[in-house]
Every structure is written in structure tokens, then in C-alpha cells.
KOLDREN-673555 format. One record per residue (C-alpha): residue in one letter; x, y negated, z negated. Coordinates in nm, 4 decimals, always signed. Each point is the difference from the previous one (the first is absolute). Layout:
! KOLDREN-673555
- A|X|Y|Z
...
//
This chain:
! KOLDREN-673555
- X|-1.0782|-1.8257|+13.9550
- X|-0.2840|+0.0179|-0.1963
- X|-0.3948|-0.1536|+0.0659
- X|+0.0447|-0.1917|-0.2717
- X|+0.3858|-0.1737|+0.0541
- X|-0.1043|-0.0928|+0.3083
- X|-0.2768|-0.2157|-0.0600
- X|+0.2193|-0.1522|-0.2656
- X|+0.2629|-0.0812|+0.2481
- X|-0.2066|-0.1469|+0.2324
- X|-0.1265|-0.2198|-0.2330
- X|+0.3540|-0.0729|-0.0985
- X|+0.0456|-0.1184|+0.3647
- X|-0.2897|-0.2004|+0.0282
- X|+0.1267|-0.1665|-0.3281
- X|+0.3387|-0.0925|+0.1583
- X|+0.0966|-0.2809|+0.2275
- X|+0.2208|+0.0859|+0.3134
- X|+0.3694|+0.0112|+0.0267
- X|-0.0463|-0.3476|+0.1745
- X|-0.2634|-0.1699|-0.2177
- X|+0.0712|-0.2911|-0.2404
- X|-0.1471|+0.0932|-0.2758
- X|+0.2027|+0.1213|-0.3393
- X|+0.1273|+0.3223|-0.0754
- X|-0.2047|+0.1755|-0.2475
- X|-0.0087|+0.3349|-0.1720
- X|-0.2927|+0.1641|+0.1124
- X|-0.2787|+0.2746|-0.1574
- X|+0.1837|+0.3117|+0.1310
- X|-0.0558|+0.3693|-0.0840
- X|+0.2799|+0.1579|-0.1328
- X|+0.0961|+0.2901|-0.1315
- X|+0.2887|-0.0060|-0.3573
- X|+0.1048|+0.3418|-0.0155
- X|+0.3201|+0.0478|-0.2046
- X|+0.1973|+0.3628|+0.0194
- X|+0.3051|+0.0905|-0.2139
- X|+0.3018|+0.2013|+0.1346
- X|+0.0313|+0.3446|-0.0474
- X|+0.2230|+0.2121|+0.1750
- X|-0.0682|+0.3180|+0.1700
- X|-0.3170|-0.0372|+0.2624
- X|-0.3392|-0.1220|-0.0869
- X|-0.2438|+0.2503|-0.1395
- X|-0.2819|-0.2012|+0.0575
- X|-0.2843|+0.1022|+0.2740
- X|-0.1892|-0.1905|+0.2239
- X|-0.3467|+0.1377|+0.1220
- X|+0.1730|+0.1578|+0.3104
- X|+0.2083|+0.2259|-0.1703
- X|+0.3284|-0.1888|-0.1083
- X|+0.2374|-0.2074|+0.0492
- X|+0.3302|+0.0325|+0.2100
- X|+0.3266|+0.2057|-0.2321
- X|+0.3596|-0.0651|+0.1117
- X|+0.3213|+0.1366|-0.1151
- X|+0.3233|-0.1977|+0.0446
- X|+0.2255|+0.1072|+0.3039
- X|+0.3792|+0.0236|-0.1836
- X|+0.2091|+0.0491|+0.3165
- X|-0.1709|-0.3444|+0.1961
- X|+0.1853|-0.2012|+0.1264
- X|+0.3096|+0.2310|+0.1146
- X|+0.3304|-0.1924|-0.0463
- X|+0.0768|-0.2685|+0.2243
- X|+0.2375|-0.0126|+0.2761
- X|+0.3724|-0.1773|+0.0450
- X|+0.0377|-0.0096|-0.3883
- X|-0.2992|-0.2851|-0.0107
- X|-0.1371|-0.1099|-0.3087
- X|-0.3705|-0.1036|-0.0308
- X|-0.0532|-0.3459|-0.2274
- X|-0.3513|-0.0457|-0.1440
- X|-0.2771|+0.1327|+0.2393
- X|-0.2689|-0.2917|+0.0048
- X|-0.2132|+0.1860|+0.2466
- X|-0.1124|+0.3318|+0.1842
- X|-0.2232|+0.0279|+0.2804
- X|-0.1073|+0.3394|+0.1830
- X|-0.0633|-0.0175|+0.3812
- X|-0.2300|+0.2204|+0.2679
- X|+0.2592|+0.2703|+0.0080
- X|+0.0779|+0.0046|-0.3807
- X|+0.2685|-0.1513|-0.0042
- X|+0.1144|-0.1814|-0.2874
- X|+0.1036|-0.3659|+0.0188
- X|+0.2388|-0.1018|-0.3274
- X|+0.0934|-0.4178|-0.0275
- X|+0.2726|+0.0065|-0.2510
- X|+0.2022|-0.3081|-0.1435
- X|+0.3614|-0.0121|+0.1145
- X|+0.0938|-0.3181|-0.1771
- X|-0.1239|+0.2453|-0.3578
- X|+0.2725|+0.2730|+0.0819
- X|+0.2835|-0.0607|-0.2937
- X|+0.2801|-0.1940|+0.0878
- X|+0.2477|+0.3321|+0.0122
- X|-0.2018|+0.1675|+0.2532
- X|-0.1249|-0.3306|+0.1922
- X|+0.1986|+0.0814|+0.2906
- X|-0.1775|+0.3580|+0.0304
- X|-0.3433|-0.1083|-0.0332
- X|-0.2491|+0.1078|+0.3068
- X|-0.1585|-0.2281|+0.2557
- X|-0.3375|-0.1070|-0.1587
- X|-0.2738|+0.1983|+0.1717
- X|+0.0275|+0.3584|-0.0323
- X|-0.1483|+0.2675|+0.1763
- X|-0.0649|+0.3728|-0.0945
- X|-0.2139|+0.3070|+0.1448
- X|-0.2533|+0.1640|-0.2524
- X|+0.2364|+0.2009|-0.1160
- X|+0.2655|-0.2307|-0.1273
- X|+0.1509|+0.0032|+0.3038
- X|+0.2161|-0.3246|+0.0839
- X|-0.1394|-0.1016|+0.3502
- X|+0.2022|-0.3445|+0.0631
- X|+0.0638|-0.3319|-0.1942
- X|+0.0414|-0.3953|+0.0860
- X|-0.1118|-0.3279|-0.0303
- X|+0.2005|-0.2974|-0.1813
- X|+0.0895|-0.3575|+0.0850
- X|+0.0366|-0.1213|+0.3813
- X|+0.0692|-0.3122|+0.1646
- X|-0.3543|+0.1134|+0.2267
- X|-0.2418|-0.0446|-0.2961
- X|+0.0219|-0.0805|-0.4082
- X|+0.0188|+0.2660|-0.1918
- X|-0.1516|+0.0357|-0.3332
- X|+0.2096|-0.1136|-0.3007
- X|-0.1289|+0.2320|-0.2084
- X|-0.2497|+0.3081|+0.1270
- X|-0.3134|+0.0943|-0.0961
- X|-0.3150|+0.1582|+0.2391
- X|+0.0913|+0.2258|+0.3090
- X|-0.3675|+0.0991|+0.2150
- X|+0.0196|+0.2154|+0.3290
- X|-0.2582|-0.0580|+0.2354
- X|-0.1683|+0.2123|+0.2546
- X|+0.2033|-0.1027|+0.2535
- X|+0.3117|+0.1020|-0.1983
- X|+0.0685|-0.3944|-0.0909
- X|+0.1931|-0.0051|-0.3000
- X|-0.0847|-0.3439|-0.2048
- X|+0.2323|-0.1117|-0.2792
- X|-0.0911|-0.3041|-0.2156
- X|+0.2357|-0.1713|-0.3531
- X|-0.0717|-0.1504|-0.3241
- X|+0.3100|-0.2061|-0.0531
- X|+0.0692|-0.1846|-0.1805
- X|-0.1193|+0.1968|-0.3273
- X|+0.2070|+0.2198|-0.2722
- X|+0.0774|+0.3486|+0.1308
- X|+0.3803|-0.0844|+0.1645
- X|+0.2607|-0.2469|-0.0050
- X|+0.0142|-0.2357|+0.3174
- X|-0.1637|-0.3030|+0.1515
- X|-0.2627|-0.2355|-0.1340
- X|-0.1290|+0.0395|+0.4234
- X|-0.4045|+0.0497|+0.0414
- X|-0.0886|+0.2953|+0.2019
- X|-0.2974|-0.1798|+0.1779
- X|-0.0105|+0.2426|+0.2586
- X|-0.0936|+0.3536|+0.1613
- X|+0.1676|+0.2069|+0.2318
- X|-0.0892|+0.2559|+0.2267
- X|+0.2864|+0.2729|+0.1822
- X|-0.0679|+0.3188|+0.2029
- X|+0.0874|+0.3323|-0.1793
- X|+0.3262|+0.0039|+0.1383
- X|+0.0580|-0.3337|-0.1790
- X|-0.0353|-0.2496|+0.3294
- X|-0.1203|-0.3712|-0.0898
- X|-0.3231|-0.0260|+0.1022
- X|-0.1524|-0.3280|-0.2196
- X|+0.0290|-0.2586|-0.2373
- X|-0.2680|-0.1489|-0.1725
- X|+0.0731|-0.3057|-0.2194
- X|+0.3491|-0.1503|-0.0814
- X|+0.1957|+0.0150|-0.2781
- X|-0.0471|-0.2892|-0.2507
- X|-0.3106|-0.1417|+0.2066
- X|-0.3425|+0.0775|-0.1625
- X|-0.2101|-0.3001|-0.0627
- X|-0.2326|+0.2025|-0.2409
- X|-0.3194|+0.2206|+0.0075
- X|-0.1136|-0.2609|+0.2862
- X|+0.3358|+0.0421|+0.2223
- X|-0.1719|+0.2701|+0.2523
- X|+0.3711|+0.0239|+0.2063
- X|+0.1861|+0.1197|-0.3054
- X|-0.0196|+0.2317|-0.3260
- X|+0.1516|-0.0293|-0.3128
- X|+0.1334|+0.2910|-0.1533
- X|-0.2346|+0.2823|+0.1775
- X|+0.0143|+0.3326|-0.1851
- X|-0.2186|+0.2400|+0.2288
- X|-0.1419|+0.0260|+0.3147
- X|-0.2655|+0.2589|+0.1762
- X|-0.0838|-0.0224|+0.3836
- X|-0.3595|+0.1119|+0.1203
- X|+0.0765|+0.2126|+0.2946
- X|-0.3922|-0.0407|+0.1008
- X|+0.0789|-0.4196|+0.0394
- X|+0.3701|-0.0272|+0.0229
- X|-0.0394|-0.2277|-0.2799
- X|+0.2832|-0.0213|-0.2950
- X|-0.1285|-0.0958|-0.4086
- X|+0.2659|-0.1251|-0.1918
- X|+0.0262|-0.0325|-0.3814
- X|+0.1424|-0.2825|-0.0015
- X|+0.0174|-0.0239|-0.3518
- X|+0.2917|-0.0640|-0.1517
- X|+0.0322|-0.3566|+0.0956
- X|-0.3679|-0.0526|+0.1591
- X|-0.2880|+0.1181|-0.1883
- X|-0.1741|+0.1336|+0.3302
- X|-0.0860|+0.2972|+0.2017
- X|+0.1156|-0.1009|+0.3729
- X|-0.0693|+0.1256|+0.3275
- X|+0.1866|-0.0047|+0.3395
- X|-0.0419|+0.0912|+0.3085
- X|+0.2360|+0.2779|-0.0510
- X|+0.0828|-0.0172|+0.3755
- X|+0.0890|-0.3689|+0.0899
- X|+0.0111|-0.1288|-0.4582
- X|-0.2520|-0.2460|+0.0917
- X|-0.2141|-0.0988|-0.2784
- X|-0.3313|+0.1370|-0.0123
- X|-0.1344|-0.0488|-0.3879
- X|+0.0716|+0.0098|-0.3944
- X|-0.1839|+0.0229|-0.3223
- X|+0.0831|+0.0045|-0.3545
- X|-0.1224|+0.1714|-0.2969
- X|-0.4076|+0.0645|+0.0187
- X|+0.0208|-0.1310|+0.3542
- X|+0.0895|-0.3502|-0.1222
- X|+0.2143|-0.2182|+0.1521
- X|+0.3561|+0.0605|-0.1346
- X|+0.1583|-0.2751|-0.1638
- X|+0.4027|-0.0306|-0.1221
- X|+0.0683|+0.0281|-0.2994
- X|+0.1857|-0.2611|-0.2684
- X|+0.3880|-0.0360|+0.1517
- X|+0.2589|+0.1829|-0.2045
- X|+0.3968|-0.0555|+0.0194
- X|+0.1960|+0.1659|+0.2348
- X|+0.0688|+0.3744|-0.0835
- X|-0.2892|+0.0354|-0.3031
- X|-0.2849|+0.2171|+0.0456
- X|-0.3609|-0.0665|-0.0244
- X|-0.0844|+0.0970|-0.3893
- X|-0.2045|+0.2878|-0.0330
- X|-0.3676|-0.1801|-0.0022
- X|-0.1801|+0.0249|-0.3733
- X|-0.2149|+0.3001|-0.0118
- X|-0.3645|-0.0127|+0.0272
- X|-0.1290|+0.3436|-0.1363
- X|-0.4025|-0.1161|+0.0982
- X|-0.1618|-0.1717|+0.2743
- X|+0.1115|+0.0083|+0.3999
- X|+0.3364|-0.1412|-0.0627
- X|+0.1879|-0.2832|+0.1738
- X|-0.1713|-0.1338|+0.3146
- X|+0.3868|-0.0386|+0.1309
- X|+0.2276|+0.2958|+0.1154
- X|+0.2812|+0.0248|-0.1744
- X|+0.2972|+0.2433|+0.1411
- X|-0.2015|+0.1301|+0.3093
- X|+0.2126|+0.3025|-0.0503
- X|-0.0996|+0.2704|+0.2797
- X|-0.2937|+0.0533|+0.2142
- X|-0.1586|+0.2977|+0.2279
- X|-0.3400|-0.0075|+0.2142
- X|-0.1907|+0.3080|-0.0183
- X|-0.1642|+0.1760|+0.3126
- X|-0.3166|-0.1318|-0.0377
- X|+0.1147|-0.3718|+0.0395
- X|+0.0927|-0.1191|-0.3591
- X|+0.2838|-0.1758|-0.1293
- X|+0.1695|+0.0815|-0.3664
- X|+0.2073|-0.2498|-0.1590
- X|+0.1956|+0.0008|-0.2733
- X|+0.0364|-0.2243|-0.2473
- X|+0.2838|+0.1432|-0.2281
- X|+0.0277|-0.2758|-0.2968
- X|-0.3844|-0.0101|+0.0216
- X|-0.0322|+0.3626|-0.0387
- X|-0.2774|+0.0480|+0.2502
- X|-0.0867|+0.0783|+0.3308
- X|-0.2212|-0.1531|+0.1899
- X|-0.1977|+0.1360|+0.3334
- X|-0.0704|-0.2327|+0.2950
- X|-0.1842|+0.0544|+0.3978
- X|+0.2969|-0.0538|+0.2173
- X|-0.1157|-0.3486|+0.0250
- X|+0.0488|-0.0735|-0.3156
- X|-0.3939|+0.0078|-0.2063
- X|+0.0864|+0.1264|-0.3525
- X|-0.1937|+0.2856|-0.1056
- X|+0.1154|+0.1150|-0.3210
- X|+0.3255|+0.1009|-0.2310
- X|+0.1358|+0.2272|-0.2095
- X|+0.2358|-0.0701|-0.3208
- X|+0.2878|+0.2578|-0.0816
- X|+0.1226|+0.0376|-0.3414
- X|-0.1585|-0.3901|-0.0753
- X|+0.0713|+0.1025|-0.3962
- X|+0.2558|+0.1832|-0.0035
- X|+0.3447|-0.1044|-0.1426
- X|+0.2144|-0.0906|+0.3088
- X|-0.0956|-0.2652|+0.2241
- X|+0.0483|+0.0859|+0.4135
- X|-0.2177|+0.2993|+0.1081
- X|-0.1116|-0.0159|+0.3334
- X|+0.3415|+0.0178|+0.1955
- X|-0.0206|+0.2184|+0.2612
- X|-0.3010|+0.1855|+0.2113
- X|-0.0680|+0.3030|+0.1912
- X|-0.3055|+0.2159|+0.1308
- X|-0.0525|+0.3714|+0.0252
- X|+0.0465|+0.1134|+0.3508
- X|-0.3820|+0.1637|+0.0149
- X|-0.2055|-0.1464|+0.2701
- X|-0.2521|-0.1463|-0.2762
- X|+0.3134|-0.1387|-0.1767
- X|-0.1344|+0.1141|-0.3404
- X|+0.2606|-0.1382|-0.2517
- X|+0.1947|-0.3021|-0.0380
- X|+0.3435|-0.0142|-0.1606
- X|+0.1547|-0.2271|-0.1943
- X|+0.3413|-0.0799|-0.0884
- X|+0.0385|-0.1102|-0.3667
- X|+0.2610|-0.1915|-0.0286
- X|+0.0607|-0.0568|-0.3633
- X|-0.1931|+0.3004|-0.1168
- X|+0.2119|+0.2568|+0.1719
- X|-0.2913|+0.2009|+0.1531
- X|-0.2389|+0.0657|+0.2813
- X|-0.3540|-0.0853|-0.0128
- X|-0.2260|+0.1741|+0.2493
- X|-0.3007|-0.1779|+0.0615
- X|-0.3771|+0.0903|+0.1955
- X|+0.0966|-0.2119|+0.2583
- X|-0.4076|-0.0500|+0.0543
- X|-0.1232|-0.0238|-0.3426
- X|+0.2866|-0.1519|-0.1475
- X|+0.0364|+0.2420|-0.2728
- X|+0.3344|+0.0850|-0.1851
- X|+0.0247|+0.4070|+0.0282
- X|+0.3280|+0.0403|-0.1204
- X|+0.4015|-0.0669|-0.0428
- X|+0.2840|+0.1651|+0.0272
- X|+0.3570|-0.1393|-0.0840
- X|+0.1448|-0.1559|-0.3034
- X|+0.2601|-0.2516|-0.1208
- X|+0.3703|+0.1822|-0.0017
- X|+0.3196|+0.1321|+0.2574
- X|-0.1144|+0.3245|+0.0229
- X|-0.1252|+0.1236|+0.3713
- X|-0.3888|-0.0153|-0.0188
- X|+0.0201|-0.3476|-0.2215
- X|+0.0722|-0.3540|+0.1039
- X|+0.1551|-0.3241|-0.0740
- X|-0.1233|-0.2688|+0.1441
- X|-0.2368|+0.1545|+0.2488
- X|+0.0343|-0.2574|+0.3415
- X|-0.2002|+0.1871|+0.2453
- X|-0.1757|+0.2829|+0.1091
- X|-0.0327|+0.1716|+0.3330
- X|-0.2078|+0.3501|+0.1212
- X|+0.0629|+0.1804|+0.3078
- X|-0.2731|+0.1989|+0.2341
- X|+0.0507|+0.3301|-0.2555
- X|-0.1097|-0.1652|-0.2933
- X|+0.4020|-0.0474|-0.1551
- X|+0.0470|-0.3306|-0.1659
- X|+0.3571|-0.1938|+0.0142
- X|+0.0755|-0.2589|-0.2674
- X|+0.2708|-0.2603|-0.0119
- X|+0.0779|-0.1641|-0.3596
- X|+0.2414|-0.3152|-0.0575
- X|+0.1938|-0.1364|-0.2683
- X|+0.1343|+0.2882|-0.2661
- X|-0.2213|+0.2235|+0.2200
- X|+0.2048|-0.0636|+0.3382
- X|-0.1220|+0.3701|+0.1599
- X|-0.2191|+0.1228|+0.2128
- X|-0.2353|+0.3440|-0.0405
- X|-0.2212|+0.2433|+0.1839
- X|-0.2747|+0.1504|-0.1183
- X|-0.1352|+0.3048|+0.1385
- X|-0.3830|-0.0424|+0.0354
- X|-0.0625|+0.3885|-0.2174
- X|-0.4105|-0.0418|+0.1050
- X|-0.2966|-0.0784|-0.2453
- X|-0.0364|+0.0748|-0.3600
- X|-0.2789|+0.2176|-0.0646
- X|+0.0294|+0.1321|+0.3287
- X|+0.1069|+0.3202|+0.1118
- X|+0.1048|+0.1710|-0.3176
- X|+0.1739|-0.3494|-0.1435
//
């Protein structure tokens, strides 16, 4: 980060009370950084002062076809794993009413390659099982953690709460629950969630952070080991509060947009998170269109705003780092935008895009998440009129090497 963010920060932190104080929430001074970006497709031609920024070219024949006949429903998530593997979380309850009876089990397993590797996962009498899917994480330990977002539009069924986490071996063996279905008492319940949409375990602390954002307005953490509560924060490192009740099935409206100043000092969809290798935590906050960086305990240091102008209103959906040790560039999914914005992870600069709105391989609808494996190749899961999944084949840096 630079000299000059930091002091800001810690004068942010100063400025703020403690997750346990009394006094009110407020917004506070924060330095922030409204960069806006609009789609293009192709890859980015822009440089940065190391030489460029990271090209990809879409991979046409990934996934190969799946096995038994299956049909996929909407893929909500992907996740890549230590032996790059890739981890798909598809809807079943999405798959047309015709073909309902062929639809796959919900997690999803492929080599690099394409390769199906194995599939399972789906309702039990052992644990609850998410009404409808959303995040799929595997851990060092080859823990595969599944969290919901029902009830909310995306597929017909129950008006249930998925209030909870679960945690299987690869092979699909119950290993957890955390929370119960239809329980959360709030952003203060520290026993259950409310909707979680992402999770990332540190393997340095065995500790799990949860966006638990769809329901809660919080970044959580577990001990990823036992699910014992350890500590939470909200947006800014304020204490997260709920937000106004709605009916039964209705989403949160999309919050107005504030094109100046630091923005909300609530979360709104905590979205997706990652820690970096030097200890910090990104969160997204999708509706907010902005990220914002935190020490693993939780002391804001500063944010970043995607596309805070631009026409559509959820950018920050998904997030992934390049695989170099120094973990150069960020990327984000754009949801609504239909594109790929790589970010200085350090300096918090926009370098670049690739992606636009459309069908065609290389373009997205409804861009969900984001995942990059240990070469550099990025794997992207979109919802809704999207409902696909792509690879991207990590083609080196622009300006580099001829390019």
C-alpha cells in the first residue's frame, strides 16, 4: 500500500470505536479511490509500469461434456483447489422441468483439462442442505465448504433461510454444520449466518472469513476447525448492523448510488472475499460497487470503487489474484458490466478489462464469480441468462514478449 494510504487508515482506525463499543455508527473520513472503467472486449491494452497487464483467450472445449446424460442448472460458483482442480456448485432445483430428473448432483468436479473428476452433494437427513446454492471454497486441507442464499429469486422452492455453512471432505463425507436453517438472530447472532455467499480459510491460522452478506451485513470469522466464533466487522471496520426487514422472498433494493464521497458506512451484499499473502482481507461489496481492504483483524485501510458511474449497478461480484508470489493483480468479476477488471492489487489502480456484455465465448452475462489457478488461467461462473461457466487461458503480459 502506499506511505500515504496508510497513514490515512490509521487515522481512520483511531477515528472508529470497536466492534464492542456503544457509541453510534458513523461514516468515517476514509481514503478512497472512484475509478470507473467501461467494457470493452478483447484484452486490456493498457500498461502498468512493469510491463503489462495479464492477456487471456477463452478456452472453447472447457468443460468436456458431462457424464450419465447430466445436465448442469445455473453455476452460482467455481472454486480452484491445490491441485487445480476445479470445483463447480450448480443449481439443481434451476434445471427445466423436462430434464429435472437428469440434472447432476450439485458440486461438480473437473481436472484442468475439462476432465469430469466426480460429482455429489444434495439434501441428507445428516445435515441441511442449502435451498438454493451459492459459494463453494476448498481449503488446504481439501475441506470443501458450501453455504445458500435462500430464500431470494433465482429458483422456484421454499421460503426456508439458509442460516448455515457446511463443510464435507472431497469425497463428499459430512464433516460440519455451522448454523441452522431458519435460526439467525441478526448481525449479533455469533452461532448462526444468514444467507453467507463466500468463504476463504487462512491455512497460516486455520481460521474461516465468511461473507456473510446476503442476510448479515458482516465479514465473519470461525475457527475453521471447531466453527467457534472468533470475530466480525462491518463495512470500514464498523460494527455491522441489520438492515430494515423486508417480506419474505423480496430482495434488498439496489442501495441509491453515491458517485462522491466514501460511500455507505454499512455493507451491503458482502458478495465474495479473498486474503492476500501478506495478511489482508478483500471484501466485496457488490451493490456498493467497492472493495474494501482490511488486516485480518479487521482495521480498515482503504477501498477501491469499480465502475461507481457507470450504467449498471452490481460490479464487484467475484475476486481472484494472480498466482505470482507478489500477487501483482487483483481481479474482479463484474457482474452487470459483463467484464473483467484487473486491478494493482498494491496501488489499487484499474490496468485494464477484458470481457463484455453478450453469449458469445469470451463475453458474459451476469458475471457471479471468478477463480485463477497456480498457471495464471482464470475460471468464471455467470448466473441468470448467463448460466455457464468459462476458462480462460492466462496468454502472458501485454507488451511483453513480442505482444
Amino acid at each position: 500500500m502506499r506511505v500515504s494510504r496508510m497513514r490515512t487508515a490509521r487515522a481512520t482506525a483511531r477515528a472508529k470505536r470497536s466492534l464492542a463499543g456503544p457509541a453510534p455508527l458513523a461514516i468515517v473520513a476514509a481514503v478512497t479511490l472512484s475509478l470507473s472503467i467501461s467494457a470493452q472486449g478483447g484484452t486490456s491494452k493498457a500498461l502498468t509500469r512493469s510491463g503489462g497487464v495479464p492477456t487471456f483467450q477463452a478456452d472453447v472445449s472447457w468443460p468436456q461434456k458431462l457424464p450419465n446424460n447430466w445436465v448442469m442448472g445455473v453455476p452460482s460458483w467455481v472454486a480452484v483447489d491445490r491441485r487445480d482442480h476445479v470445483w463447480v456448485l450448480h443449481r439443481p432445483r434451476t434445471v427445466s422441468t423436462a430434464d429435472r430428473a437428469r440434472a447432476a448432483p450439485p458440486v461438480l468436479e473437473f481436472d484442468d483439462a475439462g476432465k469430469f473428476v466426480q460429482a455429489w452433494g444434495g439434501p441428507s437427513d445428516r445435515y441441511e442442505w442449502p435451498d438454493l446454492e451459492h459459494g463453494i471454497f476448498v481449503d488446504h486441507q481439501e475441506r470443501v465448504w458450501i453455504g445458500g442464499i435462500n430464500p431470494i429469486a433465482g429458483a422456484e422452492g421454499s421460503q426456508r433461510w439458509d442460516d448455515m455453512l457446511l463443510t464435507f471432505t472431497r469425497t463428499g463425507m459430512f464433516v460440519r454444520q455451522i448454523g441452522r436453517r431458519d435460526k439467525s438472530g441478526g448481525n449479533e447472532d455469533t452461532k448462526n449466518l444468514k444467507r453467507p455467499a463466500d468463504v476463504f480459510v487462512n491455512p497460516r491460522t486455520h481460521e474461516a472469513f465468511v461473507a456473510d452478506g446476503y442476510g448479515n451485513r458482516r465479514v465473519l470469522v470461525l475457527d475453521a476447525d471447531t466453527g467457534a466464533f472468533k470475530r466480525m466487522w462491518g463495512a470500514f471496520g464498523n460494527r455491522p448492523v441489520d438492515a430494515p426487514p423486508l417480506p419474505p422472498g423480496v430482495r434488498r433494493p439496489v442501495p441509491p448510488l453515491l458517485t462522491e464521497g466514501p460511500g455507505p458506512d454499512q455493507f451491503d451484499v458482502v458478495h465474495a472475499l479473498i486474503l492476500s499473502s501478506d495478511g489482508l482481507a478483500y471484501v466485496a461489496d457488490r451493490q456498493n460497487r467497492r472493495i474494501q481492504v482490511f488486516t485480518l483483524e479487521g482495521r480498515f485501510l482503504t477501498q477501491v470503487f469499480i465502475n461507481r458511474t457507470g450504467p449498471y449497478p452490481r460490479t464487484g461480484s467475484g475476486l481472484a489474484f494472480s498466482p505470482d508470489t507478489q500477487q501483482q493483480f487483483m481481479y474482479v468479476a463484474d457482474f452487470d458490466n459483463g467484464q473483467v477488471v484487473i486491478v494493482n492489487r498494491r496501488t489499487l489502480d484499474v490496468v485494464g478489462s477484458f470481457g463484455r456484455r453478450g453469449s458469445s465465448p469470451g463475453e458474459f452475462q451476469s458475471l457471479h464469480n471468478i477463480a485463477a489457478d497456480s498457471k495464471g488461467n482464470l475460471y468464471t461462473a455467470e448466473v441468470g441468462s448467463g448460466s455457464r461457466v468459462q476458462k480462460f487461458r492466462f496468454q502472458g503480459l501485454s507488451g511483453s514478449n513480442g505482444r
